[in-house]
C-alpha positions in Angstrom: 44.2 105.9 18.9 46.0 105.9 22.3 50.0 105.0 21.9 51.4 102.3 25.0 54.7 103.4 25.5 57.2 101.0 27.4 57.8 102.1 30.8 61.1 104.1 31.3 62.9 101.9 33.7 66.2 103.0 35.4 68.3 100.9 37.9 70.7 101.8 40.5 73.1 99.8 42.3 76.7 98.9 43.8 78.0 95.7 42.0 78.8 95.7 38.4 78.6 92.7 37.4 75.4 92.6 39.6 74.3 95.1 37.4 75.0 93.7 34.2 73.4 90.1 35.4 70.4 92.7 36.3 70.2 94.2 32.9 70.1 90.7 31.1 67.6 89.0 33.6 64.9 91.8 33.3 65.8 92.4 29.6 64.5 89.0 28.9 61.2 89.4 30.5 60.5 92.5 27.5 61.4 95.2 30.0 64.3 97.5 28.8 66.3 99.2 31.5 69.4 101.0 32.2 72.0 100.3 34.7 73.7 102.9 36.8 76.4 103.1 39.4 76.5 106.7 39.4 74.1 108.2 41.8 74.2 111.9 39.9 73.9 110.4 36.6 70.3 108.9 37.7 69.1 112.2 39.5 69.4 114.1 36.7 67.7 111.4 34.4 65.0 111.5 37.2 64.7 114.9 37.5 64.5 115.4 33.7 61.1 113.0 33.5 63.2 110.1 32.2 61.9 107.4 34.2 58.9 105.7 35.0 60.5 103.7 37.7 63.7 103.7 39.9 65.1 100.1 41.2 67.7 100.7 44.0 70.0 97.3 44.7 70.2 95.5 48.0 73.7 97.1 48.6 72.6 100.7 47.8 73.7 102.7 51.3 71.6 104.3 53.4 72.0 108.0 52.9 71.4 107.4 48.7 68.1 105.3 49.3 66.5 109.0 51.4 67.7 110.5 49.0 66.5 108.5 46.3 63.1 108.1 47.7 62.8 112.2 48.3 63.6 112.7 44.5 61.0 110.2 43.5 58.2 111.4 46.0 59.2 115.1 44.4 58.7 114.1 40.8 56.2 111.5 40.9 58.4 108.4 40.0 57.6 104.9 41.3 60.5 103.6 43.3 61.2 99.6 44.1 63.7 99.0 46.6 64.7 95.5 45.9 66.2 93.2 48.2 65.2 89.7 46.8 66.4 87.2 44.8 66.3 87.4 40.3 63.3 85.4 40.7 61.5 88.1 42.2 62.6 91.0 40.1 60.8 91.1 37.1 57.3 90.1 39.6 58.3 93.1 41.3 58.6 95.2 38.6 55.0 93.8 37.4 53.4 94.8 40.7 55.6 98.7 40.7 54.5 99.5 37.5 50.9 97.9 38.1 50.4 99.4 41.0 51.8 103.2 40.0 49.4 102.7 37.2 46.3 102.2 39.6 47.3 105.6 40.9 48.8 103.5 44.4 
């Protein structure tokens, strides 16, 4: 019998009380995830095979998006750079995780 595991969800941004609104919103939808607004922190999580997907906030710099999207192009994590509104979170998420499931 094949075990679903929840996917490994990991979030990066500037704003903490962003962050904490963030948490809640995609909590509710059944997805757990963990905040972070330190960009080491989430590397090594990343680089030790703890995540299935990396979010990156709308006020995420530059210089840590390349970097962000060379880790997860090195270690086969789905990134989702997110720029709109709640609403469109948790529909993003949906299509990442859908979409890194189909192999895209």
């Amino acid at each position: 019998m094949e075990t679903i595991t929840a996917p490994r969800i990991l979030f990066f941004g500037r704003n903490p009380a962003i962050m904490a609104l963030v948490k809640l919103h995609i909590g509710a939808s059944g997805y757990h995830v963990e905040g972070f607004l330190d960009e080491s922190a989430v590397s090594v999580r990343v680089r030790a095979g703890e995540a299935d997907l990396l979010i990156l906030g709308g006020g995420v710099e530059d210089a840590p998006r390349v970097r962000f999207r060379r880790l997860c192009a090195e270690t086969g994590v789905t990134l989702l750079e997110h720029f709109g509104g709640p609403g469109e979170l948790v529909l993003n998420i949906r299509s990442a995780l859908t979409a890194s499931a189909n192999g895209h």
